[in-house]
C-alpha positions in Angstrom: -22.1 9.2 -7.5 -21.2 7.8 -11.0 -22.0 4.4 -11.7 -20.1 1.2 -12.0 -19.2 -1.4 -14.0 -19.0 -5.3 -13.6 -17.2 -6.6 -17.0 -18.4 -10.4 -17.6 -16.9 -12.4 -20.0 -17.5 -15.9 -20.9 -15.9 -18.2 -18.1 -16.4 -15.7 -15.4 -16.8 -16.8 -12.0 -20.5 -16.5 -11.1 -20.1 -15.9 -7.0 -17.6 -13.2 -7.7 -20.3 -11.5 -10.2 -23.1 -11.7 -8.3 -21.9 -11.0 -5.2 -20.5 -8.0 -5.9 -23.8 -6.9 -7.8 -25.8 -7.9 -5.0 -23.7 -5.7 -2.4 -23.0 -3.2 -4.2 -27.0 -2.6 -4.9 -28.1 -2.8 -1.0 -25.8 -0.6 -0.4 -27.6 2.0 -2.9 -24.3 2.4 -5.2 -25.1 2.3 -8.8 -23.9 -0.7 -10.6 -24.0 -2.1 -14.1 -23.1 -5.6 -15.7 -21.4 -5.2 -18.8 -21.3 -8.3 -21.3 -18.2 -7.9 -23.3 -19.3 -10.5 -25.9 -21.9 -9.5 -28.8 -24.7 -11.3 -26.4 -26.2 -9.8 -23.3 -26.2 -13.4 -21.9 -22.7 -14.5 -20.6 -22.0 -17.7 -19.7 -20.6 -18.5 -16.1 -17.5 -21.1 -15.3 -20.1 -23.3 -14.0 -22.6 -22.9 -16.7 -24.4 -20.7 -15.2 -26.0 -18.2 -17.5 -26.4 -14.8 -16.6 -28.3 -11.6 -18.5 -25.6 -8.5 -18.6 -27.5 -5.3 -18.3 -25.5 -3.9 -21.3 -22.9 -4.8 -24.1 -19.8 -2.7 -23.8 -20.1 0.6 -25.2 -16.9 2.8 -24.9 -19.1 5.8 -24.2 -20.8 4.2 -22.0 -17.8 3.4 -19.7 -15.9 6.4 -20.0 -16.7 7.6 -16.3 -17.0 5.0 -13.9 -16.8 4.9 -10.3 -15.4 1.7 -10.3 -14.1 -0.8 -12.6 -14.9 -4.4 -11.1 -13.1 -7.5 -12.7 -14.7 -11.0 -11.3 -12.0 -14.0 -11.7 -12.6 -17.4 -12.4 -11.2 -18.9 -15.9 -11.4 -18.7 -18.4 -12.9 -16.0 -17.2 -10.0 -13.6 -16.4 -8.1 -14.6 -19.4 -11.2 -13.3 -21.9 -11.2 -10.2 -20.2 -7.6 -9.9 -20.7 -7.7 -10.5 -24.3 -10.7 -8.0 -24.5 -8.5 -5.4 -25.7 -10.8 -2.3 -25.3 -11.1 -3.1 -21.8 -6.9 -2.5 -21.5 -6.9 1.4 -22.6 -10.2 1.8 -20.0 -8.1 0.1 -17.2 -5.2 2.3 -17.7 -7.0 5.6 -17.9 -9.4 4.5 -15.2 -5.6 3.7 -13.0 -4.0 7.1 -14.2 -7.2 9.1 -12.8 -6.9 11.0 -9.8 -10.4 9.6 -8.7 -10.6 6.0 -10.8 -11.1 2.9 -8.7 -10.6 -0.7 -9.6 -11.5 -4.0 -8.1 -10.2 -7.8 -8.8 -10.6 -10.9 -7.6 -9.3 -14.2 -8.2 -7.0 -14.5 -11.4 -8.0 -11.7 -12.5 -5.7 -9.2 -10.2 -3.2 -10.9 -11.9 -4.1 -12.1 -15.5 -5.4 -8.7 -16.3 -4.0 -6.0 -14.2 -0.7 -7.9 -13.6 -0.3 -8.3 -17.4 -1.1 -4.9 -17.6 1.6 -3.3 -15.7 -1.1 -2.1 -13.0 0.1 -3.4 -9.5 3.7 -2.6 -10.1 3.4 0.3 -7.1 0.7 -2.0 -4.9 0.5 -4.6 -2.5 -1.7 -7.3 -4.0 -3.4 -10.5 -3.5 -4.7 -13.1 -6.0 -5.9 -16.9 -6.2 -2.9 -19.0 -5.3 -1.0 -20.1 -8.6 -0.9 -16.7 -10.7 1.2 -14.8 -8.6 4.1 -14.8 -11.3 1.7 -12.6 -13.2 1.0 -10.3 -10.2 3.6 -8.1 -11.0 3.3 -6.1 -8.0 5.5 -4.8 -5.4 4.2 -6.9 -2.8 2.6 -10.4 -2.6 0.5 -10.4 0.5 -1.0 -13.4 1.3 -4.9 -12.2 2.7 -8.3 -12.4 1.5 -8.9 -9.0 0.5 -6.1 -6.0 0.0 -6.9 -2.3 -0.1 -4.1 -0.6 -1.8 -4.7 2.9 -3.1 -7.4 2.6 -5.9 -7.5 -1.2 -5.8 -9.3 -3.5 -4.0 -8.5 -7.0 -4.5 -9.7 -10.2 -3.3 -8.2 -13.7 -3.5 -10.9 -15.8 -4.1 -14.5 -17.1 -4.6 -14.9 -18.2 -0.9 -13.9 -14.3 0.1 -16.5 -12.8 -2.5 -18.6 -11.2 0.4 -15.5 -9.6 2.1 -14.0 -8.3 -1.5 -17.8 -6.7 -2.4 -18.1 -4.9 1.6 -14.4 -3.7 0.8 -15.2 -2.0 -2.2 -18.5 0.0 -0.1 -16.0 0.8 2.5 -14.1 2.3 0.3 -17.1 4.0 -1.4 -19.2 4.9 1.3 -17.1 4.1 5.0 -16.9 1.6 7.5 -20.4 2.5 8.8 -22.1 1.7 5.7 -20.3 -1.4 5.8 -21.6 -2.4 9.1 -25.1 -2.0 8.0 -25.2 -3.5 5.1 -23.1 -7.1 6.6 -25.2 -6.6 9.5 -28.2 -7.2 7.3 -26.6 -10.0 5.9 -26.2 -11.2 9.4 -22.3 -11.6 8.3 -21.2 -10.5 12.2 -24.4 -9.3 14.1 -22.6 -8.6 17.0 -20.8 -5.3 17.1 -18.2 -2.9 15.0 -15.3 -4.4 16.7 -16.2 -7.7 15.2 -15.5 -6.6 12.0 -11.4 -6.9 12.9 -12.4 -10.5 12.2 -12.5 -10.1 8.5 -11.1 -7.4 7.7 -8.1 -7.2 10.3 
């Protein structure tokens, strides 16, 4: 499996980050944090300060498995003016096998802007959906369109990050890994809950 990316730029929302990070690492799939500043510390909305594992090297990026944008602001709107990270987004969209994830403004500030969603259903946080620019505005915490999966918001982190291994590795993975989160302890059907 190839590894991916979490892009972090100054004003970045620090649940959507982590979270994903977190997930993504119980559930064994290789994951990076990629400072797009000349520091490998990146400073959260909240203040929170955070140690990328790596500055952004195109070669470094070239072949991802995924490409993961966390939202928050101004968060979403550094990543957008990161101009690198626009020519990676479109190849990484234009691959048979490239995947990106978005959550929060960013679906919109940076793949909206981008001319990305045009063919997808998409969700983002309420407010920025005149940037969507998709085909379809669908109001939920997570949608999986294709090669996207995006999430709406901080509060649906979790669910956004257990998408994105379901889409990586199937529902059963999934399972075990909210499971051991005690997310729903119960049984599979339970999952219909949150992602229904």
């Amino acid at each position: 499996m190839k590894e991916s990316f979490v892009f972090l730029a100054d004003g970045f929302e620090e649940i959507e980050a982590l979270t994903v990070v977190d997930v993504l690492r119980r559930a064994e799939i290789p994951v990076k944090t990629v400072s797009i500043t000349s520091s490998l510390r990146v400073t959260g909305a909240h203040g929170v300060v955070v140690g990328a594992d790596c500055i952004y090297d195109p070669a470094l990026v070239a072949s991802a498995e995924w490409l993961i944008l966390p939202g928050g602001m101004p968060g979403a709107k550094n990543l957008y003016e990161f101009a690198p990270l626009h020519g990676l987004l479109r190849n990484q969209a234009a691959s048979a096998d490239g995947r990106i994830a978005a959550i929060c403004a960013a679906p919109a500030v940076v793949l909206g802007q981008l001319g990305l969603l045009a063919e997808s259903r998409a969700t983002c946080y309420p407010g920025f959906e005149d940037m969507l620019n998709c085909k379809v505005i669908v109001d939920k915490s997570v949608v999986v369109d294709g090669k996207f999966v995006l999430g709406n918001g901080p509060a649906n982190a979790l669910l956004w990050a257990l998408s994105i291994v379901g889409e990586t590795l199937g529902r059963e993975k999934v399972y075990n890994i909210a499971n051991g989160m005690l997310l729903y302890p119960k049984s599979e059907h339970d999952i219909e809950n949150f992602f229904g």
